[in-house]
C-alpha positions in Angstrom: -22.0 -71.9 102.0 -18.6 -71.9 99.9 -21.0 -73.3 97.1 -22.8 -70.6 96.7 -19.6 -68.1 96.2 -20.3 -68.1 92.3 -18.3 -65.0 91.8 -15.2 -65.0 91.0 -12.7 -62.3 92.1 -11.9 -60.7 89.0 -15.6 -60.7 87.9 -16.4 -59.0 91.5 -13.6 -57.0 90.6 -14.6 -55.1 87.3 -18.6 -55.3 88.5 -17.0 -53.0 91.7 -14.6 -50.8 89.0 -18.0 -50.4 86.8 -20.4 -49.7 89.6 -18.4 -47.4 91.3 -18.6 -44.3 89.0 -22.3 -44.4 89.1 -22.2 -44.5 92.5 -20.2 -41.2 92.3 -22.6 -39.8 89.4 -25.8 -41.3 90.4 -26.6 -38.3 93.0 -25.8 -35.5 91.2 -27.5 -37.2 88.4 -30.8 -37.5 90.7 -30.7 -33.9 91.8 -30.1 -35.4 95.5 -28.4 -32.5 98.3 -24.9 -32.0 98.7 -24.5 -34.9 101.8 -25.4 -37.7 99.7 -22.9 -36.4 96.8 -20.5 -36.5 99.3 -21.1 -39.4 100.6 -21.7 -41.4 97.1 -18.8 -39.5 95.7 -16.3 -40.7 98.9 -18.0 -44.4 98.9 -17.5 -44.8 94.9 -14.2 -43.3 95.3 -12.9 -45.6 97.8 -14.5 -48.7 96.1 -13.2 -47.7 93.0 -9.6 -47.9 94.7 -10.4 -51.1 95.6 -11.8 -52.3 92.6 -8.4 -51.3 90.5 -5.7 -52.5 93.0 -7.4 -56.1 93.3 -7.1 -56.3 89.2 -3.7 -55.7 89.6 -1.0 -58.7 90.4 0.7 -56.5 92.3 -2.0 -56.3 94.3 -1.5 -53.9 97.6 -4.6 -55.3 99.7 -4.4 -58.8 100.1 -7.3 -60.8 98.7 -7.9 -62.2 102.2 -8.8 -58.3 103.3 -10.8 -57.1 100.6 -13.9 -59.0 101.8 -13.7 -57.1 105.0 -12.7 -54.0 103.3 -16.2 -54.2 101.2 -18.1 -54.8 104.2 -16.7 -52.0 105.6 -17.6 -49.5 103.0 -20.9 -51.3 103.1 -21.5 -50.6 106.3 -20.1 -47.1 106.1 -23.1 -46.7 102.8 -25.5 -47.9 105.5 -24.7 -46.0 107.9 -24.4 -43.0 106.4 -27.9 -43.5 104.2 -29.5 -44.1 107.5 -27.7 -40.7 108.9 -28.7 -38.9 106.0 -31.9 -39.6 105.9 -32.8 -39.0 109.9 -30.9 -35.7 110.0 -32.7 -34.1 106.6 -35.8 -36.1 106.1 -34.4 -37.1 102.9 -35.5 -40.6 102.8 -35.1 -41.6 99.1 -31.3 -40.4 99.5 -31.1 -42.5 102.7 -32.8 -45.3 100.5 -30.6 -45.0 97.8 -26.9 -45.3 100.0 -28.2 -47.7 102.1 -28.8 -50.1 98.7 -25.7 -49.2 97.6 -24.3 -50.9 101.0 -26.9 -53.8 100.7 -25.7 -54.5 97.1 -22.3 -55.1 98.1 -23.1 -57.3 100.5 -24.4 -59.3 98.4 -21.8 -59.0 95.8 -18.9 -59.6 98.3 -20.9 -63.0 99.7 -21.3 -64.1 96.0 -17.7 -63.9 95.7 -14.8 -66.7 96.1 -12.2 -64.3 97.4 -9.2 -66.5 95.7 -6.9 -66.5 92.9 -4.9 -68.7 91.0 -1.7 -69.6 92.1 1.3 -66.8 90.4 -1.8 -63.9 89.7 
């Protein structure tokens, strides 16, 4: 499996710093309700945190966590896509955050979470 981590950090990196303001924009751009703005807003947000520490060398997450931070918030897109669209009905809103999670997962398991040694 290590093989197939083709990614490396700093490309996962600026793909997450790039991705997440359309996550923020891309519901208000679609005209979706107010939950999923929240909810993309929040989840961009918080990748977009993410995203700018780990290009840092001073980073403040080590790399070892960020992998489980971004399964987290992929989770949380999930999660919350699936909440969304049960409790309005919404589905293409559901549909949308819960590829927003699924794309992360696939960008975190297509990343080699190292970095050389002194960045």
């Amino acid at each position: 499996m290590a093989g197939s981590r083709t990614i490396p950090y700093a490309v996962h990196a600026a793909i997450e710093t790039i991705a997440a303001p359309a996550i923020m924009a891309a519901p208000l751009l679609l005209g979706f309700g107010e939950a999923t703005a929240v909810a993309g807003i929040v989840i961009g947000a918080l990748l977009l945190g993410l995203a700018v520490q780990a290009a840092s060398p001073r980073r403040t997450v080590p790399v070892s966590a960020h992998a489980g931070l971004d399964y987290t918030l992929a989770a949380g897109a999930a999660i919350a896509g699936l909440a969304i669209g049960i409790a309005t009905g919404e589905w293409a809103q559901g549909i949308f955050l819960v590829g927003v999670g699924a794309a992360q997962v696939a960008l975190t398991a297509l990343t080699r979470f190292s970095v050389p040694a002194g960045a």
